[in-house]
C-alpha positions in Angstrom: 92.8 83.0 73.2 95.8 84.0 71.1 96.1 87.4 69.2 96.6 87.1 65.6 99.4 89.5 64.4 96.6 91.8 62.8 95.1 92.4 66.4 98.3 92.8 68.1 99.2 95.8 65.4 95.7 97.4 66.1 95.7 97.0 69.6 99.4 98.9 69.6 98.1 101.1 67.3 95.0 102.1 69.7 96.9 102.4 72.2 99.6 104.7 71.1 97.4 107.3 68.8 94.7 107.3 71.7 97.8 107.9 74.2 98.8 111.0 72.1 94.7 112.4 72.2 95.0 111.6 75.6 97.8 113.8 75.8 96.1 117.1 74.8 93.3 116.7 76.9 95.8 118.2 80.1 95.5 121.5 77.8 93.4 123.2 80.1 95.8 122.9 82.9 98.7 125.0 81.5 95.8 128.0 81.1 97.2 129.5 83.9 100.3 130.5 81.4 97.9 131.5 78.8 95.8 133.8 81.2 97.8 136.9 82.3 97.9 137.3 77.8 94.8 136.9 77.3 93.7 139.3 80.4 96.9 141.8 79.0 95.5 141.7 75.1 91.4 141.8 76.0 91.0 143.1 78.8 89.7 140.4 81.2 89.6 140.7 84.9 91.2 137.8 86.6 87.8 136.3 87.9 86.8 136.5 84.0 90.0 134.8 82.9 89.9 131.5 85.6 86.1 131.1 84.3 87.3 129.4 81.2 89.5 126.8 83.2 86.3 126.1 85.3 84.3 125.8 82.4 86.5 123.5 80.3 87.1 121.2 83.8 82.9 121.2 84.1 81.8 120.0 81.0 84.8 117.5 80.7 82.8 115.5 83.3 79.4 115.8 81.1 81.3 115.3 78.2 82.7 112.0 79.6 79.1 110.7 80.5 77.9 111.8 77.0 80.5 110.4 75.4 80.3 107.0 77.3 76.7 106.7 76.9 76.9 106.9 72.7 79.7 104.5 72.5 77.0 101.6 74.0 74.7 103.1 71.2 77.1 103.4 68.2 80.8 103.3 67.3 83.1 104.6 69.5 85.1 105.7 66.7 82.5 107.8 65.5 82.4 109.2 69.3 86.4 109.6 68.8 85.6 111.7 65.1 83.1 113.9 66.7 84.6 115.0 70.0 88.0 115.3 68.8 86.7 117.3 66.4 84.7 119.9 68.5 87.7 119.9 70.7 90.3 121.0 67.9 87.7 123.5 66.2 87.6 124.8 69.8 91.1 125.7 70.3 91.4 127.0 66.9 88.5 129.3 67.0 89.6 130.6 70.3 92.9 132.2 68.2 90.5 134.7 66.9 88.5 135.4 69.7 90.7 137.2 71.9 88.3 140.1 72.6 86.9 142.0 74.9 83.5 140.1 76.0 84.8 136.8 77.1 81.5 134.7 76.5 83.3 133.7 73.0 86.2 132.0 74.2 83.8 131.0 77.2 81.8 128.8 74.3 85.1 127.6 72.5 87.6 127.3 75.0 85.6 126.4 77.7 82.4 124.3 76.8 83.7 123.1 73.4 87.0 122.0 74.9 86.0 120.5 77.9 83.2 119.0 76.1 85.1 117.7 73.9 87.6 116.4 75.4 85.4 114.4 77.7 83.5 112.6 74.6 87.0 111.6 73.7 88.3 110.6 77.1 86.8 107.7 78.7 85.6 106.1 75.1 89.5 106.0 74.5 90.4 104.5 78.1 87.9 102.0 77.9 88.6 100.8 75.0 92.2 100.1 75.1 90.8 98.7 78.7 89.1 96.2 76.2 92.3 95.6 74.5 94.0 94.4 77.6 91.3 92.2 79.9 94.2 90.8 81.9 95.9 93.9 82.3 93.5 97.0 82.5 95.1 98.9 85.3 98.3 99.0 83.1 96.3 99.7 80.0 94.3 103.2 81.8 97.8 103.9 83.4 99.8 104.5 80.3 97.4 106.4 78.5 96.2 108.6 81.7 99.8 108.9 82.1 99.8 111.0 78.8 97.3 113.5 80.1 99.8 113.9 83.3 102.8 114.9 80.7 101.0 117.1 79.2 101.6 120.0 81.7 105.4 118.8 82.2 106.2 120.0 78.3 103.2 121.6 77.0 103.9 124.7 79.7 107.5 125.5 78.6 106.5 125.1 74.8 103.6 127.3 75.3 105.5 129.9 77.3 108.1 130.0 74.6 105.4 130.9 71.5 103.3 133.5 73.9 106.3 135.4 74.4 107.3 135.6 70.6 103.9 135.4 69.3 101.1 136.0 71.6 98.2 133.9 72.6 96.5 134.1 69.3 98.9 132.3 67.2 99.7 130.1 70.5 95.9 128.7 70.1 96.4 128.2 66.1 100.2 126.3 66.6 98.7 124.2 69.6 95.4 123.8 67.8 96.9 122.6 64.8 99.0 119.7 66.9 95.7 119.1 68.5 93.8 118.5 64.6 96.7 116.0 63.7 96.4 113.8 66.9 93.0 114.1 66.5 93.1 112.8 62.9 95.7 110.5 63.5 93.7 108.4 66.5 90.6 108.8 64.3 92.4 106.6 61.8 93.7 104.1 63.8 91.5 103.6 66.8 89.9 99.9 66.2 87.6 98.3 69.1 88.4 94.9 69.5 85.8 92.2 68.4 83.2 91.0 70.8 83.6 87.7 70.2 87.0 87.5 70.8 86.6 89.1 74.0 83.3 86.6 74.8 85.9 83.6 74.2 88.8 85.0 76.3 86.3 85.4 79.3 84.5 82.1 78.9 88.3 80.7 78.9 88.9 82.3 81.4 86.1 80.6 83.8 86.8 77.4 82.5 90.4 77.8 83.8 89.2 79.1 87.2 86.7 76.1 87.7 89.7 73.8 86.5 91.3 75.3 89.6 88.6 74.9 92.1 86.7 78.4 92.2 83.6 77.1 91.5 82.5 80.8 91.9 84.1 81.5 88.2 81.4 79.9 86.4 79.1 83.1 86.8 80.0 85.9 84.4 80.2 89.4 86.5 77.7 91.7 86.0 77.8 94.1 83.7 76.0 97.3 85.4 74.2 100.3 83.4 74.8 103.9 84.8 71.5 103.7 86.2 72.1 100.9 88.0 75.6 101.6 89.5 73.7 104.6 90.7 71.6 102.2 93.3 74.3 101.0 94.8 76.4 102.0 97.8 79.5 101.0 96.2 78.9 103.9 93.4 78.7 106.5 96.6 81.8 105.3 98.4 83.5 105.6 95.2 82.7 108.7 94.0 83.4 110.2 97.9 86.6 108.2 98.1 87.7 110.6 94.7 85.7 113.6 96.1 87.7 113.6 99.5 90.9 112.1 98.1 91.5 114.8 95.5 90.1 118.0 97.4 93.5 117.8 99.7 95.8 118.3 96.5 93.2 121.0 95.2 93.9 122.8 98.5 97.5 122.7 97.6 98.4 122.9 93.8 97.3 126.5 93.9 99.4 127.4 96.2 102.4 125.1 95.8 104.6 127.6 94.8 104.1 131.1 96.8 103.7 129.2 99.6 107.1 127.8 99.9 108.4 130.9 98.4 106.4 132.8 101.5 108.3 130.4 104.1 111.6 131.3 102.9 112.1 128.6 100.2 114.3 129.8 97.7 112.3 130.3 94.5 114.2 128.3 92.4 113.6 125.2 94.6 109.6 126.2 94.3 109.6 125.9 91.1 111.7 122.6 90.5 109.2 121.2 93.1 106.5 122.0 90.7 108.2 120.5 88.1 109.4 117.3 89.9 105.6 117.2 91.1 104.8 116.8 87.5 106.9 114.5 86.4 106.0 112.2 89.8 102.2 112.7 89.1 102.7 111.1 85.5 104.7 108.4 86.8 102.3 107.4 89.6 99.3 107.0 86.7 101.7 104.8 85.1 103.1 102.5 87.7 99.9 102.1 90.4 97.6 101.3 88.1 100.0 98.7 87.0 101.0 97.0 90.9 97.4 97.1 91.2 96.9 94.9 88.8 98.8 92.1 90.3 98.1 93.4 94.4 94.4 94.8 94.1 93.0 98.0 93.7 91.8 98.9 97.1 95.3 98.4 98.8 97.0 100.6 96.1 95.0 103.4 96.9 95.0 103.3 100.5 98.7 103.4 100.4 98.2 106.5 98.0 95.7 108.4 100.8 97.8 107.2 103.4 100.6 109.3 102.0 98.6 111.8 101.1 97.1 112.0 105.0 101.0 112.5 106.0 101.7 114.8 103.7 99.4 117.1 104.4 100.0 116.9 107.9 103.9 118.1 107.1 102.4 121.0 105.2 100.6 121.9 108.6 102.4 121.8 111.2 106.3 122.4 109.4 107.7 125.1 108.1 111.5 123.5 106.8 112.1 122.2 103.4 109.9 118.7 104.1 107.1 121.5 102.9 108.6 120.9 99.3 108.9 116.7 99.7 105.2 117.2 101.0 104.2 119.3 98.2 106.0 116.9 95.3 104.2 114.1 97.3 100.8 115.4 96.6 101.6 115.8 93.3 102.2 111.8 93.2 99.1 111.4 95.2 96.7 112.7 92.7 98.6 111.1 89.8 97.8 107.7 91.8 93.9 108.7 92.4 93.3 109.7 88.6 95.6 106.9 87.5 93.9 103.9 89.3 89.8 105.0 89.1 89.3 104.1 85.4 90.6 100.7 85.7 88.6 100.6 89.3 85.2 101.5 88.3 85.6 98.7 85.5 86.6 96.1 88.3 83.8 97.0 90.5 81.0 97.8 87.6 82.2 95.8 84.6 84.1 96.8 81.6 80.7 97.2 79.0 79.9 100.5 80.1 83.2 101.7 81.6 83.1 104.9 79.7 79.8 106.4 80.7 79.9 105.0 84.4 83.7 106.3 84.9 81.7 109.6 83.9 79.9 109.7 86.5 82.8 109.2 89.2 84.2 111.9 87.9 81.9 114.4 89.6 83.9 113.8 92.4 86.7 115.8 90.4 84.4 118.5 89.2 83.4 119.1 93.3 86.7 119.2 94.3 88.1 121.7 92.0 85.1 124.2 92.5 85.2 123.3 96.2 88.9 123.7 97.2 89.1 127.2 96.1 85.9 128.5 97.6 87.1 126.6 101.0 90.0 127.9 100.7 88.6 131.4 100.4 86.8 131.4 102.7 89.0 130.0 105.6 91.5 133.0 104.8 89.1 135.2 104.3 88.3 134.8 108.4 91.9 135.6 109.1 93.6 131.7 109.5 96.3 131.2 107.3 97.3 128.1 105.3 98.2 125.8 108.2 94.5 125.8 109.1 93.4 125.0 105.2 95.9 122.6 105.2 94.6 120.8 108.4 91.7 120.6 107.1 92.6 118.9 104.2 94.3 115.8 106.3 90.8 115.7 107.1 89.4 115.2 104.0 91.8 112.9 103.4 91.1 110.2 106.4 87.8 110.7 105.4 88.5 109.2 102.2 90.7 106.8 103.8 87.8 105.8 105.8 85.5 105.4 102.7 88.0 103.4 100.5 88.2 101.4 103.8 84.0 100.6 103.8 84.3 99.8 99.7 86.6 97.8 100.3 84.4 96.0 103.1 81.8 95.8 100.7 83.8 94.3 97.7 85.2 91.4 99.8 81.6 90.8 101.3 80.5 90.5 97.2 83.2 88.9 96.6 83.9 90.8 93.2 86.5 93.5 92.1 90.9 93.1 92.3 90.1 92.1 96.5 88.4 88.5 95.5 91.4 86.5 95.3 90.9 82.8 94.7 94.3 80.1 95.1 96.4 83.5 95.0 95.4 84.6 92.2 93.7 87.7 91.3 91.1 88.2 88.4 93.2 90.3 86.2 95.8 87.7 86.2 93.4 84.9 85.1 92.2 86.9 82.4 95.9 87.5 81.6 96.0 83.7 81.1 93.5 83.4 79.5 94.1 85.6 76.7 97.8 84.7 75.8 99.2 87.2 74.4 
C-alpha cells in the first residue's frame, strides 16, 4: 500500500521530534560531569552522588514496561504527554534541590527521570517501528542513535554552563531544552492507522504465497508480556543482553584511568572516549539497518564476536591496541542497544513491542548494578584489571553462546529476520509491500 503525502509528512514528523525526545533521554549518562558540583555545593559523599545515576537507570526499565503496557490500553500520545512531562518537571525541580539531604533530587532526578524517560522510550521506538514495517531495524536505529549522541555533545555543553553557572542553573537551561522537545514531539507524534497497517501485511502474504511460501498465509503471532515470558526465547534474549553488555560495563568506568595508568598519554584517553562515543552512535544507526536486509542474529554475533576479542586485548596487552579495544567496546554496546528493539519485535511481534522490549531491558538494569559490584569485588581481593577484564571475555562467549541457541530456536520456528524464503527476508517483503 502506498502512503498518501499526509502519512508520509507525519511519519517524518514522528520520526524526527521523537528522535530529538529520544535524544535527552542519554541525560543521565553525562551525570558523572554534574556530580563532583553537586557533591562540591551540598555536600554529598560520592556513594550519595552515583545513587541518582542508579536510580534514574532503574526505573527507566519500569518506566519502559509501564509505559508499554498503557500504550495497548490508550493513546500513546497521551503516554508521550505524560512521561515527558514528569521527566522535564524532573530536571527542572532538581535546579532547586541542590541541598544537603539528597532524597530530593533522589525523587526528581532519579525516579522522576528515569521514570519518565522510560514511559517515553519504547512507546516512541515502537511506534516509528509501526511507521516503517519493512524497515524496523533502520527505523529503532536512527532514533536509538539519538540517545547515543547525546553524551558526544551534551557533556561539553554541560561542562561549559557548570563552570560559569553551576549545576543549579545547568538543570533549569537543560531542563528547559528538555520541556521544548517534549512539547514539540507531543505535537507531532501521530500513530499510524491500523488499518493501513492490516492492508500492508495482508499484501504482504498475498505476495509471499504468489511466490511459493505457502507459510505466509499465517499472520505471526502477536505475543502479550505474559506470554513472551513462557517462552525460552524471552530468556535467551534477555541473557544474550545481560552477558553482552556486562563486558562494556566492566570497561566504560574505567576507560580512561586505565589507559592513562598504562602509560597512555592522557590526551589520547580522552579522544578514545570521545571516538568511543561517536562509534557507539554510529553502530545504533548502521547495524540495525544491515540487519534488516542480512538477519538479526548474524549482526549481533558479529557484534559479541568483536566484543569477545576485544576484551581479550584489554587482558592480556598493555600497548596502544588497549585504546582500539576500548573504542571497540564502545561500538559493541552501541550495536547491542541498537539492534534489541527492532529484535524483540521480529521475534514477539510489533503490537506490544513497547512493553515487551521493557522487559528485555532488565538485562541492562543487571548489568550496570552488576559490573561495578563485580568489579569491586575482584580488586578488592588484590587482582587487578587484567583479571576483571578476563572475566568479561567470559561473559561475552556466554552471550555468544546464548544468541547462538536463539538463534537455533528461531530457525526451528521458523519466524524472526533468520526465516528466509526465495532469498528474501521478512522485512524486505513487507518493504514491498508497503511502497513507499
Amino acid at each position: 500500500m502506498e502512503l498518501t503525502t499526509t502519512q508520509k509528512r507525519q511519519r517524518l514528523l514522528t520520526m524526527v521530534f521523537g528522535a530529538v525526545a529520544i535524544f535527552f533521554t542519554g541525560y543521565p549518562h553525562v551525570w558523572s560531569i554534574y556530580q563532583p558540583y553537586v557533591m562540591e555545593q551540598a555536600g554529598w559523599s560520592q556513594t550519595a552522588a552515583s545513587m541518582c545515576f542508579y536510580l534514574a537507570l532503574s526505573t527507566f526499565v519500569f518506566g519502559n514496561i509501564i509505559g508499554g503496557r498503557l500504550q495497548d490500553k490508550y493513546n500513546p500520545k497521551i503516554v508521550v504527554w505524560i512521561g515527558g512531562g514528569i521527566f522535564a518537571i524532573g530536571i527542572l525541580a532538581s535546579a532547586f534541590l541542590i541541598v544537603p539531604s539528597p532524597l530530593p533530587m533522589y525523587v526528581t532526578y532519579g525516579v522522576m527521570q528515569g521514570f519518565g524517560q522510560g514511559l517515553i522510550y519504547t512507546v516512541i521506538i515502537s511506534t516509528v517501528q509501526k511507521w516503517f514495517p519493512g524497515r524496523t531495524g533502520f527505523a529503532s536505529g536512527v532514533v536509538v542513535t539519538a540517545n547515543g549522541l547525546c553524551g558526544f555533545f551534551l557533556a561539553p555543553i554541560s561542562r561549559r554552563i557548570l563552570q560559569a553557572e553551576g549545576p543549579g542553573k545547568t538543570f533549569l537551561i537543560i531542563g528547559a531544552a528538555i520541556t521544548v522537545s517534549w512539547i514539540l514531539c507531543g505535537i507531532f507524534f501521530t500513530v499510524p492507522d491500523k488499518e493501513w497497517r492490516r492492508k500492508a501485511e495482508q499484501a504482504l502474504r498475498e505476495q509471499s504465497v504468489a511466490k511459493g511460501n505457502t507459510e505466509a498465509q499465517a499472520e505471526q503471532k502477536q505475543y502479550t508480556s505474559a506470554e513472551m515470558m513462557k517462552t525460552k526465547n524471552f530468556y535467551l534474549l534477555l541473557a544474550t543482553m545481560l552477558f553482552g553488555l556486562i563486558s562494556y560495563f566492566l570497561v566504560s568506568p574505567v576507560s580512561q584511568t586505565y589507559q592513562i595508568e598504562l602509560g597512555i598519554p592522557s590526551a589520547i584517553a580522552v579522544s578514545a572516549v570521545m571516538i568511543g562515543s561517536i562509534v557507539n552512535a554510529g553502530t545504533r544507526l548502521v547495524l540495525p539497518t544491515l540487519s534488516d536486509k542480512i538477519g538479526r542474529v548474524g549482526c549481533i554475533k558479529g557484534v559479541l564476536a568483536v566484543s569477545v576479542a576485544a576484551m581479550a586485548v584489554l587482558t592480556f596487552t598493555r600497548s596502544y591496541t588497549v585504546t582500539a579495544a576500548i573504542i571497540l567496546m564502545y561500538g559493541c554496546y552501541g550495536g547491542i542497544m541498537g539492534s534489541f528493539p527492532s529484535f524483540t519485535s521480529s521475534i514477539f511481534g510489533i503490537e506490544h513491542t513497547g512493553e515487551n522490549y521493557g522487559f528485555v531491558m532488565l538485562g541492562i538494569v543487571i548489568a550496570t548494578c552488576g559490573a561495578p559490584a563485580l568489579s569491586g569485588f575482584i580488586t578488592g581481593k588484590g587482582y587487578g584489571m587484567h583479571m576483571v577484564f578476563g572475566i568479561g571475555i567470559a561473559f561475552a562467549v556466554t552471550a555468544l553462546i546464548c544468541l547462538t541457541l536463539l538463534g537455533h530456536n528461531l530457525r526451528q520456528e521458523g519466524h524472526g529476520k533468520e526465516q528466509k524464503n526465495d532469498g528474501i527476508s521478512n522485512d524486505e517483503r513487507i518493504a514491498g509491500a508497503c511502497k513507499e
